[in-house]
C-alpha positions in Angstrom: 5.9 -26.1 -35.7 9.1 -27.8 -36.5 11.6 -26.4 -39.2 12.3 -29.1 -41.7 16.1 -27.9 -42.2 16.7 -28.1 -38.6 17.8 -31.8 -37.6 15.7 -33.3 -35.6 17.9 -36.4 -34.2 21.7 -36.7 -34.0 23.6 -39.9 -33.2 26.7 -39.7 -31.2 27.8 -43.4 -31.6 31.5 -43.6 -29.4 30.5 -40.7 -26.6 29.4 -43.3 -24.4 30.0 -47.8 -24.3 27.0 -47.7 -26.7 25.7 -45.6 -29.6 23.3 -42.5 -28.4 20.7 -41.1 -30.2 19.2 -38.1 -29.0 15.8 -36.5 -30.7 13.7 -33.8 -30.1 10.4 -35.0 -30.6 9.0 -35.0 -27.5 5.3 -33.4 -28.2 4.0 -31.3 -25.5 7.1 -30.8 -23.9 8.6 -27.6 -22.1 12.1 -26.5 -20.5 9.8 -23.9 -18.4 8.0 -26.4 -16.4 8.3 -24.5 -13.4 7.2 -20.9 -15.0 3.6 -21.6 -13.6 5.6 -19.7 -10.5 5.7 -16.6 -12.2 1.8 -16.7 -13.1 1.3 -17.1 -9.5 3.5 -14.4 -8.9 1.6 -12.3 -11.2 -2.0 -13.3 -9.5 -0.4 -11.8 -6.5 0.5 -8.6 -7.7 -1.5 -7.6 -10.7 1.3 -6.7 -12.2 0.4 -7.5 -16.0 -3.3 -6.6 -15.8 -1.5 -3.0 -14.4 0.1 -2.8 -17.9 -2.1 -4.3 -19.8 -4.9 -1.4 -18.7 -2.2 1.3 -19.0 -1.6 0.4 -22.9 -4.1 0.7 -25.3 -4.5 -1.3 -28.2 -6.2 0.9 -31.2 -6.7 -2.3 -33.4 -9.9 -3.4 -34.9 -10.6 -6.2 -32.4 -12.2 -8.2 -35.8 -8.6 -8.5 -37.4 -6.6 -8.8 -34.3 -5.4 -12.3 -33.5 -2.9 -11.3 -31.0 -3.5 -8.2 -29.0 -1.7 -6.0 -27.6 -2.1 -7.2 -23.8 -1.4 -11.3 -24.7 2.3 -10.0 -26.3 3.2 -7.9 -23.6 2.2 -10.7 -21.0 4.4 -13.2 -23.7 7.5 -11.1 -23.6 7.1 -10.3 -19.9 7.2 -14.1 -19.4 9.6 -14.8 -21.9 12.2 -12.4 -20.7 11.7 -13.7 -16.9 12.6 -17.1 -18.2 15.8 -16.0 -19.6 14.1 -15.2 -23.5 14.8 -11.4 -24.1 14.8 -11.4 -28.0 12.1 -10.9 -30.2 13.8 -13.7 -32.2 13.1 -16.5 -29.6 9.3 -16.2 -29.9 9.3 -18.5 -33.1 10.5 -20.9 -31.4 8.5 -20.8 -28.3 5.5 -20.1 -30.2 4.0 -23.7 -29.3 5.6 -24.1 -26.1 2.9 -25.6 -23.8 3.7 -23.8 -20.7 4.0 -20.4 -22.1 0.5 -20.9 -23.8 -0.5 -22.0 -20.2 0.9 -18.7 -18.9 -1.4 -16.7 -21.6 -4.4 -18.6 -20.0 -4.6 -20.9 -23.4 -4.7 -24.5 -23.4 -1.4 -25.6 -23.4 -2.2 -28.6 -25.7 -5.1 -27.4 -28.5 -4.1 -23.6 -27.6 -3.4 -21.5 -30.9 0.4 -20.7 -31.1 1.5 -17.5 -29.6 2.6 -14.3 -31.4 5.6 -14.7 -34.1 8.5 -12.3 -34.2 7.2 -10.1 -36.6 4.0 -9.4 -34.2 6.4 -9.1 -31.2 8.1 -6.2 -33.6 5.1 -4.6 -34.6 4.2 -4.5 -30.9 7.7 -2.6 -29.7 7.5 -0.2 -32.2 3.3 0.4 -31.9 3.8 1.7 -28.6 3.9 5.5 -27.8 5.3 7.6 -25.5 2.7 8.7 -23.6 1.5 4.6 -23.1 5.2 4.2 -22.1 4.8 6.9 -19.5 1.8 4.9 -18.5 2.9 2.1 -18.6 5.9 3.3 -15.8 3.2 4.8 -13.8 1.4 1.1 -13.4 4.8 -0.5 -12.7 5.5 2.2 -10.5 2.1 2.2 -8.5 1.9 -2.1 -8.5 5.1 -2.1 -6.5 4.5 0.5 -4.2 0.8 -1.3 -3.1 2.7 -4.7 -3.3 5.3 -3.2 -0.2 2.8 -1.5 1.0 0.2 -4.4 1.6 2.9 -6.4 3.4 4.7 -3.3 5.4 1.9 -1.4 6.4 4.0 -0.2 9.8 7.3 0.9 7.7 8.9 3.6 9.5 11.4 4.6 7.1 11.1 4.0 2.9 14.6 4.7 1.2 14.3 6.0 -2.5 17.8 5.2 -4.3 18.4 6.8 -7.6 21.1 5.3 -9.8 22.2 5.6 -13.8 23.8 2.4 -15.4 25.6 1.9 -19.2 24.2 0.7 -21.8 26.2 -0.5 -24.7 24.9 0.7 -27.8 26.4 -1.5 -31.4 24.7 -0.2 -34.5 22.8 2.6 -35.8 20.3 3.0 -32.4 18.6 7.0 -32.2 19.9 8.9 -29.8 22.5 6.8 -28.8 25.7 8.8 -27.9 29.4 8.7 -27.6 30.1 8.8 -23.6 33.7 9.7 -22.6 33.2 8.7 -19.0 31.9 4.9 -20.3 34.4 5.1 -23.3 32.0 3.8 -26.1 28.5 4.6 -27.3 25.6 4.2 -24.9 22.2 4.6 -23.1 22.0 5.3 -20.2 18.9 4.0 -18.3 18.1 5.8 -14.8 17.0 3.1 -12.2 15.2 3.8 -9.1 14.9 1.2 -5.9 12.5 1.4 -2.6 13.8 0.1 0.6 11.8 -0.3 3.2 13.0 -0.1 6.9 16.4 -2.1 7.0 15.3 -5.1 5.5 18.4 -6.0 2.9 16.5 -5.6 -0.3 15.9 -3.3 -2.7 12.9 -3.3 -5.1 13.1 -2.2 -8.3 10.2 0.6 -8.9 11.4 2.1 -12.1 13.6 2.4 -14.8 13.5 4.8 -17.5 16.1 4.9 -20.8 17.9 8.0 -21.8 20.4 9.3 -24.5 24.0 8.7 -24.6 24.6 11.9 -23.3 22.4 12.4 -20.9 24.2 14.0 -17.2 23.5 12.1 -14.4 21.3 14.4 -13.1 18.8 14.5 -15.8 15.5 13.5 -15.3 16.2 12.7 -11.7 13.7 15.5 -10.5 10.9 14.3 -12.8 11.4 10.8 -11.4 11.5 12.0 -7.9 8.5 14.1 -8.1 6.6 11.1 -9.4 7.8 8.7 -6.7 7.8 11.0 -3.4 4.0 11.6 -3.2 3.4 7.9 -4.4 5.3 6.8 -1.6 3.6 9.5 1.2 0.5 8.3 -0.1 1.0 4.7 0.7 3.0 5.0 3.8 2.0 8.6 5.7 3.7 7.4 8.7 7.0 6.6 7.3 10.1 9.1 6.8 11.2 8.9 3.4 14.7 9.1 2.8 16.7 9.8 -0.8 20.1 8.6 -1.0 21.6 9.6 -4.3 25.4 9.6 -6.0 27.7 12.6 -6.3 26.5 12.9 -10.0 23.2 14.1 -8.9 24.2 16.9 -6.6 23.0 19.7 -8.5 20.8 23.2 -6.2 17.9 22.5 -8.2 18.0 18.5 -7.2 18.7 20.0 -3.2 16.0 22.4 -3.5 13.6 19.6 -4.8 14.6 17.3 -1.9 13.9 19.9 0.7 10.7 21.6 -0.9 9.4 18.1 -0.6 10.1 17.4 3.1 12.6 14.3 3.0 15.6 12.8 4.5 18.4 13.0 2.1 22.0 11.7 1.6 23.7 13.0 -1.5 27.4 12.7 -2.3 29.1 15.9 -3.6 32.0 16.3 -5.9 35.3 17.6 -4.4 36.6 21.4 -4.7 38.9 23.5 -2.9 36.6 24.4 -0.1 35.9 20.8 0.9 39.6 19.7 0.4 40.5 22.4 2.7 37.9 21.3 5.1 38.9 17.7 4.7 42.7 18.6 5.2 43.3 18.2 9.0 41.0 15.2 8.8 43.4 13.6 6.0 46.9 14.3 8.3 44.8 12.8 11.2 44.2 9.3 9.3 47.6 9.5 7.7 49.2 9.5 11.1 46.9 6.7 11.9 48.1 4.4 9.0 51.4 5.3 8.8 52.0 4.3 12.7 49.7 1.1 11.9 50.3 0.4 8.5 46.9 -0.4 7.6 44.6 1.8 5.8 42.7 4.7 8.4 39.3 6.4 8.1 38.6 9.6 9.9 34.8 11.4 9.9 34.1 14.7 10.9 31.5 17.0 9.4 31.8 21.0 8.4 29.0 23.2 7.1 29.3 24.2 3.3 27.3 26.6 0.7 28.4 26.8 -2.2 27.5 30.3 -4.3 24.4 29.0 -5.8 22.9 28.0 -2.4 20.4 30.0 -0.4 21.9 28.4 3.0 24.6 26.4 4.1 24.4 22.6 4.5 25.9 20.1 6.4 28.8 18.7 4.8 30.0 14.7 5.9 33.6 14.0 5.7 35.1 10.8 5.0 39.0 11.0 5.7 40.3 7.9 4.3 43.9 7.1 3.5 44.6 4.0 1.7 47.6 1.7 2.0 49.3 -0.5 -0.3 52.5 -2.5 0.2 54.8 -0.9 -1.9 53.3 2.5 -2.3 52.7 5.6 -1.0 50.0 6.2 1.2 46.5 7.5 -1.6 44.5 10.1 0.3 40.5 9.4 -0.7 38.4 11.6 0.8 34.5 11.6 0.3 32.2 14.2 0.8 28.4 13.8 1.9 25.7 16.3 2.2 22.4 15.3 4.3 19.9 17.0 6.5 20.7 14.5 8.9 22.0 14.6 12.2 23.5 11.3 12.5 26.9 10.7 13.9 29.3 11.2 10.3 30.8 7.6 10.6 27.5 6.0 11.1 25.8 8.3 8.3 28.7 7.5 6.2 28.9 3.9 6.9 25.8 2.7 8.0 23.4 4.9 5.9 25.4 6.1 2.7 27.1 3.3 1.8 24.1 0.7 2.0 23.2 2.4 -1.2 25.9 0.7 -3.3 23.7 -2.9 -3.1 21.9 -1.1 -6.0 25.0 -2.3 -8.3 24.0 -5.8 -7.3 20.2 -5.0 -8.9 22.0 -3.7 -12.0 24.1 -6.4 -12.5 21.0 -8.7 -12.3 18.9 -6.8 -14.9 22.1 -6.8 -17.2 23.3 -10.1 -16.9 20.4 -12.2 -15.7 17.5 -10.3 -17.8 19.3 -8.4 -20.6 18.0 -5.0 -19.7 20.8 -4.3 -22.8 19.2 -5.7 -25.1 18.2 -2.4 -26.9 18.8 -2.7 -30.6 15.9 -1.7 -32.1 15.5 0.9 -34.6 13.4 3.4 -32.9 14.1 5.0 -29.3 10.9 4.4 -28.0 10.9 0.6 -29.0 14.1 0.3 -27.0 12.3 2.6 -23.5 9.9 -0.5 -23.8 12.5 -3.2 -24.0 13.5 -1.8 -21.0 10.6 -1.2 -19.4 9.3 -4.9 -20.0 12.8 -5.9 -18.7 11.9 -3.9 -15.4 8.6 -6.2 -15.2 10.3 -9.3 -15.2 12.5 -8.2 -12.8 9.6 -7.2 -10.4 7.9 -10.7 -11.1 11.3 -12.2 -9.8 11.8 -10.3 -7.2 8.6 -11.1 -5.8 9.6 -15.2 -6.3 12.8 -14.3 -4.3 10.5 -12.4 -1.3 8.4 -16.1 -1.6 12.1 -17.8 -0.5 13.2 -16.6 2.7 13.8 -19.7 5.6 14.1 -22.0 2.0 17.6 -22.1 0.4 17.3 -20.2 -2.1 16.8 -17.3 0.4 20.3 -15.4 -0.7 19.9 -16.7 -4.3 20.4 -14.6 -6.9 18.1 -14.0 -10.2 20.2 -16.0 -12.4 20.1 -19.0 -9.8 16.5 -18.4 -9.1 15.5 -18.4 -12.7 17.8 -21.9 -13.6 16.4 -23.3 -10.4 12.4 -22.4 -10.0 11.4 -22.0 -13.7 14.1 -24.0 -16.2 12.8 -27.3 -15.2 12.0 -29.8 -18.0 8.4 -30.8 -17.9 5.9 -32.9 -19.9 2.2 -31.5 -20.0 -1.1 -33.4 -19.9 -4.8 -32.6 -20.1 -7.7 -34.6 -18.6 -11.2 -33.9 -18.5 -10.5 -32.6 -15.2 -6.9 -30.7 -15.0 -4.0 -30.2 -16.6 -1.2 -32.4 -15.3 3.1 -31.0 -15.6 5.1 -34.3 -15.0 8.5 -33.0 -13.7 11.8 -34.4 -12.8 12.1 -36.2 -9.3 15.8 -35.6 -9.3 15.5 -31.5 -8.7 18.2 -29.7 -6.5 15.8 -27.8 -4.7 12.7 -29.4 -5.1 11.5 -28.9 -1.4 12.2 -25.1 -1.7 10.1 -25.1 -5.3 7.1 -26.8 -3.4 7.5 -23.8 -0.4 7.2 -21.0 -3.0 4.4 -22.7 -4.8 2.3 -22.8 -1.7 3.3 -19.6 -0.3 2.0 -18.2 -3.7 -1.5 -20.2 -3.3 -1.2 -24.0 -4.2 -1.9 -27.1 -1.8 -1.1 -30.5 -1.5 -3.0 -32.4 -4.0 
């Protein structure tokens, strides 16, 4: 429905050698026209039937004109095609291809839910459907890598925490000294399976401002290890983590539970000690080069509140910058591994910093930020819906290896798979989306559309 104090046509009469008149009165019309890739996605995986099961909609079904599972599958949608406020479903509310996407005609289809439903939704929602509703997120993934690694030898859990900027009266957001303003601060967890260069999102949960690193971590972990036995028994699973998680209690979990780990530790007198001769080794090493030097070696370490002593990875690295004095920087692993300490350092440790790429995705790309509603548990979904568009993508991005779009990123996906203009029709017989010919990567598009199920007409 158009807004009558919105224009509707503007005339730019010297931009060009004749006047221009551009209106928005195309009927029928879409900038999505390529979103019927993320329903196909979705077929695939399950993924919004998964939620849709895990949330229940107490409702009297005779008064209900939206439920419960149509809005989450509308903001899932929405937010994979770059719509993350509540606010934009007014304006999409007759879109034909996201009526399409909710399995409505896209033409004579009733109009989707307004803002005010999409509010009512966020804050219906409880925490044990939101615990639920990570579980299904959680298990869709983990049978989606499953059905298409079934010989993985080796499934990497990475842990990681990420800021959230908080800018108005939000519960249980905090003032964090280490961000320098007031934040959530959601805890992200990625599989990897083998050594392929991915990482897939598998859950994300939002916590206080002041949450430590560490919290929650366990819980998460115990969740995710026996999900991921369970669906590949023949794989080692390995947890690589950041030095804000090394608590006893996190190395006791890892160990009870029988998996490879790779955790940084903080620096204290013991390890500088036992980094020392490393650090005058690589020191000679750059000063006789002038280049920055890296030196591994490896110590055993307990510290008092350990029952044992555990093997401690030393990076050695001094740093050089014309101009300066040489910066000492050394790093400090712990791992149950018996790798060589470069390659464990280098090879294995360090792979888990693609994880930053992920986050920058969900913040940039999806606006896993965009948590300003009034109740905390309003905001956990936000983010949890966030997570599901993100998993939808992610398996769009798995459809386009050998195409270009191979090493694209969400944001490039996104602008080149799903915001394509398109005019819908209906016959008797089938709908019909006229799309552009001029398309950047139209031969890529029609790759991922039959790798997802459609032929050649």
């Amino acid at each position: 429905m158009n807004d009558p104090t919105v224009p509707q046509t503007v005339l730019c009469p010297d931009l060009f050698d004749r006047p221009l008149v551009a209106t928005f009165d195309q009927a029928h019309a879409s900038s999505d026209g390529g979103a019927i890739l993320l329903k196909a996605a979705d077929r695939s995986l399950g993924l919004v039937a998964a939620l849709a099961q895990a949330l229940p909609d107490p409702r009297a079904t005779t008064r209900v004109t939206h439920t419960w599972s149509d809005v989450l599958a509308q903001r899932i949608f929405g937010i994979a095609c770059g719509d993350p406020d509540a606010n934009d479903a007014d304006g999409l509310a007759d879109d034909p291809i996201q009526k399409l996407l909710l399995d409505r005609d896209p033409i004579t289809g009733g109009r989707l839910a307004s803002q005010p439903t999409v509010s009512r939704f966020e804050n219906a929602v409880r925490p044990r459907a939101l615990y639920a509703l990570g579980e299904a997120l959680t298990d869709t993934v983990i049978a989606r890598h499953r059905q298409r690694t079934r010989r993985a030898r080796r499934v990497t859990i990475d842990l990681d925490v990420t800021e959230d900027a908080t800018h108005g009266a939000q519960p249980l957001t905090f003032f964090n000294g280490f961000y320098g303003g007031w934040w959530y601060l959601p805890l992200m967890a990625f599989l990897t399976i083998d050594d392929e260069p991915r990482q897939y999102l598998v859950a994300a949960v939002l916590r206080p401002g002041n949450a430590a690193t560490a919290a929650g971590a366990q819980g998460l972990l115990r969740r995710l290890i026996p999900k991921v036995w369970a669906a590949f028994p023949r794989a080692r699973v390995r947890v690589r983590l950041d030095g804000g998680f090394a608590t006893p209690a996190l190395f006791d979990e890892l160990e009870a539970a029988g998996v490879e780990y790779v955790v940084a530790m903080a620096k204290n007198a013991v390890l500088k000690t036992a980094a020392a001769p490393l650090l005058a080794e690589a020191r000679r090493e750059a000063a006789a080069t002038g280049a920055s030097a890296r030196v591994c070696g490896e110590t055993r370490y307990q510290a008092q509140t350990w029952p044992h002593p555990r093997r401690a990875v030393i990076k050695a690295e001094v740093v050089v910058h014309p101009g300066r004095d040489l910066r000492d920087n050394p790093r400090i692993v712990i791992t149950n591994l018996r790798h060589r300490p470069e390659r464990l350092y280098r090879a294995i440790y360090c792979a888990r910093g693609d994880s930053e790429n992920r986050l920058k995705a969900l913040h940039h790309d999806l606006a896993i930020g965009r948590t300003s509603c009034s109740r905390f548990w309003a905001n956990h979904l936000r983010v949890t819906l966030t997570a599901a568009a993100y998993v939808l993508l992610q398996e769009l991005h798995l459809r386009a290896d050998r195409t270009s779009l191979a090493r694209a990123q969400v944001g490039r996906l996104r602008l080149v798979l799903l915001k394509i203009g398109v005019r819908v029709t209906r016959s008797v017989r089938r709908f019909m989306l006229h799309l552009p010919r001029a398309h950047p990567d139209l031969h890529a598009w029609q790759a991922i559309a039959a790798r997802l199920g459609a032929v050649r007409a």
